[in-house]
C-alpha positions in Angstrom: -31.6 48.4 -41.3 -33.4 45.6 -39.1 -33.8 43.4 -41.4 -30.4 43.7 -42.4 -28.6 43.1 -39.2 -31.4 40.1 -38.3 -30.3 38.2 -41.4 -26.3 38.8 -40.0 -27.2 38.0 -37.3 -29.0 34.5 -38.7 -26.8 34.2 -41.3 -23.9 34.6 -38.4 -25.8 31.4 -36.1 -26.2 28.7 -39.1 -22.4 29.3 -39.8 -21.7 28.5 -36.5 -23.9 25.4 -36.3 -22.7 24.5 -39.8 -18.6 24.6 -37.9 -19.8 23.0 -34.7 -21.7 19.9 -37.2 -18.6 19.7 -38.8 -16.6 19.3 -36.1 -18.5 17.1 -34.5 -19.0 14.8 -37.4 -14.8 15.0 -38.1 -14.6 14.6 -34.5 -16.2 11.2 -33.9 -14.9 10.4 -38.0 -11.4 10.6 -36.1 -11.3 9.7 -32.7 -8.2 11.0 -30.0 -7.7 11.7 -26.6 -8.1 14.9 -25.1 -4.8 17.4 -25.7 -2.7 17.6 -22.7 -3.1 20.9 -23.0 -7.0 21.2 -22.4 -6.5 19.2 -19.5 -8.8 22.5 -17.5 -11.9 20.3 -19.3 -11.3 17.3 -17.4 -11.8 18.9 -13.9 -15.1 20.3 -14.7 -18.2 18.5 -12.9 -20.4 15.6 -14.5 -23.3 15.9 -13.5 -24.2 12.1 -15.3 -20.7 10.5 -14.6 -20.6 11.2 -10.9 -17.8 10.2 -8.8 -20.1 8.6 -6.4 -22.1 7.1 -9.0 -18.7 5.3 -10.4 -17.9 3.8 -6.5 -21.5 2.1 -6.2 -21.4 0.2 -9.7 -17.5 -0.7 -9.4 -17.4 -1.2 -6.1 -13.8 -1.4 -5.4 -13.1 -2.9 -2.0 -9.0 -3.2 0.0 -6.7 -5.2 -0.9 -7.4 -5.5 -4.8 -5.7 -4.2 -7.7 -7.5 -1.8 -10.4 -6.7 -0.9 -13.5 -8.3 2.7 -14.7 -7.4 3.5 -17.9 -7.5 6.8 -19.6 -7.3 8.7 -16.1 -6.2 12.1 -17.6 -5.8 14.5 -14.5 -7.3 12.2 -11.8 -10.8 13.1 -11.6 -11.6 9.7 -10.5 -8.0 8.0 -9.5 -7.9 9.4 -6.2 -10.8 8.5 -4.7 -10.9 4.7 -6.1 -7.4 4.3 -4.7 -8.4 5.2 -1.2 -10.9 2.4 -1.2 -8.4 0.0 -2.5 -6.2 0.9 1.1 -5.2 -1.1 2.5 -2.5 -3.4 0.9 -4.4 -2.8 -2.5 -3.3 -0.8 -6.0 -4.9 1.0 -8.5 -2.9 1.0 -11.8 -3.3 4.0 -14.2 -2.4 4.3 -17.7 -2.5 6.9 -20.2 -1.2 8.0 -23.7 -0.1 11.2 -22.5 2.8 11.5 -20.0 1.3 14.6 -19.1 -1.9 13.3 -17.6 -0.1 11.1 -15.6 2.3 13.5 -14.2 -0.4 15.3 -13.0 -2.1 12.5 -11.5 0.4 11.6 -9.6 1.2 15.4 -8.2 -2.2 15.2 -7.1 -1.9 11.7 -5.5 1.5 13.1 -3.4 -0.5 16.0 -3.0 -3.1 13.6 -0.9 -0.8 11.5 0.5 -2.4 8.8 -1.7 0.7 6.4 -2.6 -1.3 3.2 -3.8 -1.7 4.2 -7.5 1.0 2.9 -10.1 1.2 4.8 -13.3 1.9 3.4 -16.7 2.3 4.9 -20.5 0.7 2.6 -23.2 -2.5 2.3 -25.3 -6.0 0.9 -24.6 -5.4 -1.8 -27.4 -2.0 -3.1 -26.1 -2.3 -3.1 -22.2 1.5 -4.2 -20.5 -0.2 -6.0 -18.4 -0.5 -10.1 -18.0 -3.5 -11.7 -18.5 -6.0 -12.0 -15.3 -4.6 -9.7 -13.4 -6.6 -6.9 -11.9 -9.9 -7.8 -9.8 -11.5 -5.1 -11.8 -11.4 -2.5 -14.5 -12.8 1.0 -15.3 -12.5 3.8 -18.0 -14.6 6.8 -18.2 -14.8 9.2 -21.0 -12.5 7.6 -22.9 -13.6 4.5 -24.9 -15.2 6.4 -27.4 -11.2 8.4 -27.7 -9.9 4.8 -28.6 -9.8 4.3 -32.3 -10.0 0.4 -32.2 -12.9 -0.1 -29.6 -13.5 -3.7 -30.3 -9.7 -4.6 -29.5 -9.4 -2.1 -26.5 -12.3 -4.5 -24.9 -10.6 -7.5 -25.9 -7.6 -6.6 -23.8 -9.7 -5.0 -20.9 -10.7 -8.7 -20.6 -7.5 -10.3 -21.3 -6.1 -8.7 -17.9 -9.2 -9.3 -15.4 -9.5 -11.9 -13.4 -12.4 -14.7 -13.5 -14.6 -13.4 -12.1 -13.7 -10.0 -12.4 -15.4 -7.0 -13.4 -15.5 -3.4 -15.7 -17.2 -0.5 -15.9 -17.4 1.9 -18.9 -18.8 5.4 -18.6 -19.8 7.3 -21.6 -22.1 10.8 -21.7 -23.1 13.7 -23.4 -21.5 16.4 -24.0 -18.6 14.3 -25.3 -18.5 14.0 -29.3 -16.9 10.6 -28.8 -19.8 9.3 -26.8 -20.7 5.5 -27.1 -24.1 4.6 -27.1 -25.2 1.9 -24.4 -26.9 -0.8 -27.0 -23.5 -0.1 -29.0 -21.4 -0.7 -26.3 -23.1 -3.8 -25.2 -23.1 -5.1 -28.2 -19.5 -5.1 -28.6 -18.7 -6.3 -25.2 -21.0 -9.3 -25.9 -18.8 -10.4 -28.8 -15.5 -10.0 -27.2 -17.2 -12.1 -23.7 -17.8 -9.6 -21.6 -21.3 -10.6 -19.8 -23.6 -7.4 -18.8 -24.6 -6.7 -15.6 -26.1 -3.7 -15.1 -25.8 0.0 -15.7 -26.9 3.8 -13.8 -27.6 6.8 -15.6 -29.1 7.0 -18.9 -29.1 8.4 -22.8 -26.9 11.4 -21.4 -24.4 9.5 -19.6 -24.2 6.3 -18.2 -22.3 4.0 -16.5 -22.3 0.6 -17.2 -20.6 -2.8 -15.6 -19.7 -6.3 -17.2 -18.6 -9.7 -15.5 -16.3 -11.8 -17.2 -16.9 -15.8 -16.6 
């Protein structure tokens, strides 16, 4: 009888692996962004994508205007804005009209009225070329299907001199490996600067010149 429930038991954790491999392999086969409706994921701490982490390497001062794209429920938003007061803006755009939504509830919430929302896609920003001081998207790169264009446009719309930071960690599927992304960003001119964290999550900055 042990023998017989040990190899359930076995037989019951390689099916499981076998689903999660599969899911994982269809999942970064066939990137999207996280479902409006498993928005609850996006509040829950990152430990290697810290908010403080993301202020020291973007370093977003008043008076300019950001672009964060990909902001879901605002786990960032808010506390970039505030830096950007006063007489800057911080632009968010998103797929979902959900995410945004929610953003802004939680900006009014705050009394944080500095942040402009948007719908569109990473690889077709509405926005004119050189126009935000600097750029940032977190966890979501890796969701963009056309990576290669999305970074073209991220540095179509910043200024000379301007500036991005991409975040990407573990336990994300979609993850983006650092040599990968700066590989990429190389090729569409985006200049590398520097980068904190590490192969669990990172986040990393480019100049454009």
């Amino acid at each position: 009888m042990g023998k017989r429930r040990t190899a359930i038991v076995f037989g019951t954790l390689l099916l499981g692996a076998g689903a999660a491999g599969t899911w994982a392999w269809q999942t970064r086969r066939n990137p999207s962004a996280c479902p409006y409706g498993q928005r609850v994921f996006l509040d829950l701490p990152r430990p290697f994508l810290g908010r403080d982490q993301l202020l020291r390497i973007l370093a977003p001062v008043p008076r300019e205007r950001l672009l964060e794209v990909g902001p879901g429920t605002g786990y960032y938003t808010l506390d970039v804005a505030r830096c950007l007061e006063p007489g800057g803006q911080l632009d968010i755009l998103d797929l979902q009209p959900g995410m945004l939504e929610e953003t802004m509830r939680r900006a009014a919430a705050h009394g944080v009225r500095t942040i402009v929302p948007a719908q569109g896609n990473a690889d077709a920003l509405p926005y004119p070329d050189a126009t935000f001081d600097a750029a940032y998207l977190v966890a979501t790169l890796g969701e963009v299907p056309d990576k290669d264009r999305a970074l073209r446009e991220l540095r179509r719309v910043l200024k000379q001199g301007g500036r991005l930071v991409v975040g990407e960690g573990q336990p994300d599927p979609h993850m983006v490996s650092l040599h990968d992304l700066r590989e990429q960003a190389r090729t569409v001119g985006l200049r590398y600067e520097r980068h904190h964290g590490g192969r669990f999550g990172y986040l990393a900055r480019f100049g454009v010149f």
